[in-house]
N, C-alpha and C positions, 0 to 999 in steps of 0.2 A: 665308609672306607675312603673314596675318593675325597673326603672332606680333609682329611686327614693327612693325605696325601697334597692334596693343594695344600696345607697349612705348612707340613715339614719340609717340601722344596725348598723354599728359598733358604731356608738356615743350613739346609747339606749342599746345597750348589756353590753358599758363602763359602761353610769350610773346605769345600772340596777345593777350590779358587785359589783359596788361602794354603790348603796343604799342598796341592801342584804344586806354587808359586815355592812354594819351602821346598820342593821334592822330600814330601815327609808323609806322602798317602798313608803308605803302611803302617808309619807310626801313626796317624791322625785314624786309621782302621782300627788299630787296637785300645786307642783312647775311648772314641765313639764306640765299642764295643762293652766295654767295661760302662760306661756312663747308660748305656742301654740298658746291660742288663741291671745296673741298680734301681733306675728308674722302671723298670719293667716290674718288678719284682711287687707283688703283692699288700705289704705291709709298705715297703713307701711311697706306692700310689696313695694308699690311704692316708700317711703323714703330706703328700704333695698337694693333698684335699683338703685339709684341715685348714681353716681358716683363723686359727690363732695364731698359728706359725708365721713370723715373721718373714720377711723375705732374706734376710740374713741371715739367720737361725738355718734356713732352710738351705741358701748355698752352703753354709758350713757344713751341715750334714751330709747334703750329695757329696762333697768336696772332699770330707773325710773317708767315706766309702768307693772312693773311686779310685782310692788310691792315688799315688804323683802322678802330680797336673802342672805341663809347663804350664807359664803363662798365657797363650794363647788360647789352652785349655780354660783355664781360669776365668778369662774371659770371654769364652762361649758362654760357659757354666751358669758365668751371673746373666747374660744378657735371656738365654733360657728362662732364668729363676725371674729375671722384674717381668719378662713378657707372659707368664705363666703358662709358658709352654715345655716344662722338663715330661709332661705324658707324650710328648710328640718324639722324644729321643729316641725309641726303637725305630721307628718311621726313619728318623731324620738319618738313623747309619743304613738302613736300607737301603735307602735312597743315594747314599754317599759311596755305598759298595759297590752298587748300580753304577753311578758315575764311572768311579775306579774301574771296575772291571772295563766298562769301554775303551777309557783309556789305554788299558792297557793289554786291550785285545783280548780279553779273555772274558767266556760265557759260560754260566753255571750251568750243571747237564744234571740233572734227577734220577738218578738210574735205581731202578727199582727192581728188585732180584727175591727169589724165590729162596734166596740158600745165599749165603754168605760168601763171596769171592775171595781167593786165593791171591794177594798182592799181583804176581803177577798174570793173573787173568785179567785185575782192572786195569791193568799197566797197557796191555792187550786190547781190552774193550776201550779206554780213553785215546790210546793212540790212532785207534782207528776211526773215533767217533772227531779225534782233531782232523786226520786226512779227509774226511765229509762235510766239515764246517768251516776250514781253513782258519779256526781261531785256536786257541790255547782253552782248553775243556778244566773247568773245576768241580770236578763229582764230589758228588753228595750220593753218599747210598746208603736207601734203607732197604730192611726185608720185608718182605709180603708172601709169607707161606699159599696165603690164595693166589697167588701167579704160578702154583703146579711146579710150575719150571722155565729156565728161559730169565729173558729181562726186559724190560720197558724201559726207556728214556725217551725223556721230555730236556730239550731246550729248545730257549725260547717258548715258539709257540707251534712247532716242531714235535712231533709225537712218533718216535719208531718203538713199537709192539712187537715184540719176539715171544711176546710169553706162551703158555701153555694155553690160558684160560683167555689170552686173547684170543690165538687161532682157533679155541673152541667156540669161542661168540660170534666169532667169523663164519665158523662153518653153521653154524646155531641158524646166525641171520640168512646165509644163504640159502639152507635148507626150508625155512618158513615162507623167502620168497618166490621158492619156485611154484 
């Protein structure tokens, strides 16, 4: 994983460089998003693997499925395709959203919930979770019927446990160490 990671740096630090310089993050977010997910995608890793494929052949194909691509675009796209690194494209917006988010002061939050929130309970729950981090919170929430009840959030590397079946592991370990 870390290999991977050292590999797609420099080509998301480039765009990111490049998109600041544009004030066009968001647009250059949802570029690298759509180029991700094609290159993610199952069946054209395996065309990405194929070594009959031209290297031309090959940007047309990414190029066609990614829908409009300024030029800028275009020109990540092929330098990708001759370096033969378009499997690194999930990585490389990972890494580019990473960027962004610092920039722009904002930190994704994991909230993890037993039962599905009502808009404004997360409204509620992020507002408070900004007042404790002093940044601008992007939740991501999934459900986890085994959290009983309650919620978990992770950012960063930041871990607050509200749940049910946390405070029962809590009490679990305490009672074993006495």
């Amino acid at each position: 994983m870390a290999e991977i990671t050292t590999l797609a740096r420099p080509y998301a630090e480039a765009v990111f460089r490049l998109a600041d310089a544009g004030k066009s993050l968001s647009a250059w977010s949802g570029t690298l998003g759509r180029m991700a997910q094609v290159a993610g995608h199952a069946d054209m890793q395996a065309v990405i693997g194929d070594p009959k494929l031209t290297a031309d052949k090959l940007y047309g194909l990414m190029a066609s499925l990614c829908g409009e691509l300024n030029a800028e675009a275009q020109s990540f796209l092929r330098v990708l395709v001759a370096n033969d690194r378009l499997l690194l494209l999930p990585q490389i917006r990972l890494t580019f959203e990473a960027l962004k988010n610092e920039r722009e002061g904002v930190v994704d939050a994991e909230i993890t919930t037993a039962f599905a929130f009502e808009d404004a309970q997360l409204a509620t729950l992020v507002a408070d979770l900004e007042k404790r981090f002093k940044r601008k919170i992007n939740p991501q929430v999934t459900i986890d019927k085994s959290l009983i009840g309650g919620v978990r959030v992770v950012v960063g590397d930041e871990v607050i446990d509200a749940s049910v079946r946390g405070k029962l592991n809590a009490m679990a370990s305490g009672l074993l160490s006495s």
